[in-house]
N, C-alpha and C positions, 0 to 999 in steps of 0.2 A: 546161434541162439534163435529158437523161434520169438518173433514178434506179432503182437495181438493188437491192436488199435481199436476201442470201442470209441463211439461217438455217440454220447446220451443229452437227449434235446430235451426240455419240458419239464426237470423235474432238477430241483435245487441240490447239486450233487457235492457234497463234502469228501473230508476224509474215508471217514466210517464209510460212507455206502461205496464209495470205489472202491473200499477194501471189503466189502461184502459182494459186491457183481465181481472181480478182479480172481476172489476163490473161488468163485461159482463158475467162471469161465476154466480155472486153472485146473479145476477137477475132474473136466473132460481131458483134458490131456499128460496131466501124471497120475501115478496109482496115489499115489499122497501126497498131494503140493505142500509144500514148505515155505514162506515167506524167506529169503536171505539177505533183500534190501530190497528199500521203497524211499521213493522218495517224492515229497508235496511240492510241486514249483511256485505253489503262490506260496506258503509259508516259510518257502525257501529250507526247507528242511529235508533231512535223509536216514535213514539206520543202516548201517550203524554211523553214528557220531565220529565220524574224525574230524578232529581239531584242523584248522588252516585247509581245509582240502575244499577242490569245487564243486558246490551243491549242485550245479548242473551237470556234473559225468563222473563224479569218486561213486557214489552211490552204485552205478553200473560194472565199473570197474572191480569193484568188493564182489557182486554177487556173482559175476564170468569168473572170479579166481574161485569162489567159495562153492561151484556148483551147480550155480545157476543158470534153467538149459530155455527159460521160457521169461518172456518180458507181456505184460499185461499192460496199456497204458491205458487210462481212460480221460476223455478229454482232453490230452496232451498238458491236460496238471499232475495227475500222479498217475507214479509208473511203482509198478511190483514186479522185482523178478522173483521165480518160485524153482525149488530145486526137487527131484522125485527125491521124496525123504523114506522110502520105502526100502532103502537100502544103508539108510547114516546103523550107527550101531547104538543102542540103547544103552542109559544109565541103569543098571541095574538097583541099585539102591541110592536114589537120588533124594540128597536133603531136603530137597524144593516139591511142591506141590503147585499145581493148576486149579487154578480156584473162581470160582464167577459167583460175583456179588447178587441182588437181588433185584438190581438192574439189568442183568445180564453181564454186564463187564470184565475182563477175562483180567487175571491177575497172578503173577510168580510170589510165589509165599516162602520161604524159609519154613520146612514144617513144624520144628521143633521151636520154633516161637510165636505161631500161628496157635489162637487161645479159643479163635471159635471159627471152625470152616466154613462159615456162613458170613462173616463179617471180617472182612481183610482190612487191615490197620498198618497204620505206616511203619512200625517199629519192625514187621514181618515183609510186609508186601509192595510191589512192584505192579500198578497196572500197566498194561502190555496191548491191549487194543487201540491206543489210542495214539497220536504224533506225540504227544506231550509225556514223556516216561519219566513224571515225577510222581516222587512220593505223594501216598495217599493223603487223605483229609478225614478225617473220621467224621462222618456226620449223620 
């Protein structure tokens, strides 16, 4: 697996933006980076979610089995490994819809219960940019 190690000083770095510099590095080096696990060490969190597993290396372990050929770490808090998704095989007629709110915030929708593509609502939708993959809020 290639390993990336950024070190960013001077600017208060979260989730979000490691996972915004983390594709921006991963795009030089696959035709389509794909996220297949990431994982946050101060929040002590990972994707995917398994139960009982250790937040410091199941995370790494899932994405070496699922494909994953490149590790992005930034500040030695979160790590993304990315897999070249330029060759997975496409849903052809996929229930689910890709939907970004008026925030920008990216979100998995069920289409056929999604009532307005502009406004994703919990009954349809999964936001998906963020550590926290809970159900929406309507607000």
């Amino acid at each position: 697996m290639k390993e990336i190690y950024l070190r960013v000083q001077g600017i208060d770095m979260d989730f979000r933006k490691a996972n915004v510099l983390a594709r921006s590095v991963a795009a030089f080096f696959e035709k389509e980076p794909a996220v297949v696990a990431w994982h946050d060490a101060a929040r002590r969190q990972m994707s995917p979610v398994i139960e009982g597993a250790d937040t410091r290396s199941r995370w790494r372990d899932y994405g070496k089995a699922y494909g994953g050929d490149l590790n992005v770490s930034v500040n030695d808090d979160y790590d993304f490994i990315f897999a070249d998704s330029s060759d997975f095989q496409g849903l052809e007629h996929s229930p689910y819809v890709a939907v970004r709110d008026k925030q920008g915030h990216e979100y998995l929708c069920l289409a056929e219960s999604l009532r307005d593509p502009n406004n994703p609502h919990e009954e349809a939708c999964f936001r998906i940019d963020e550590p926290e993959h809970s159900a929406l809020h309507e607000g």
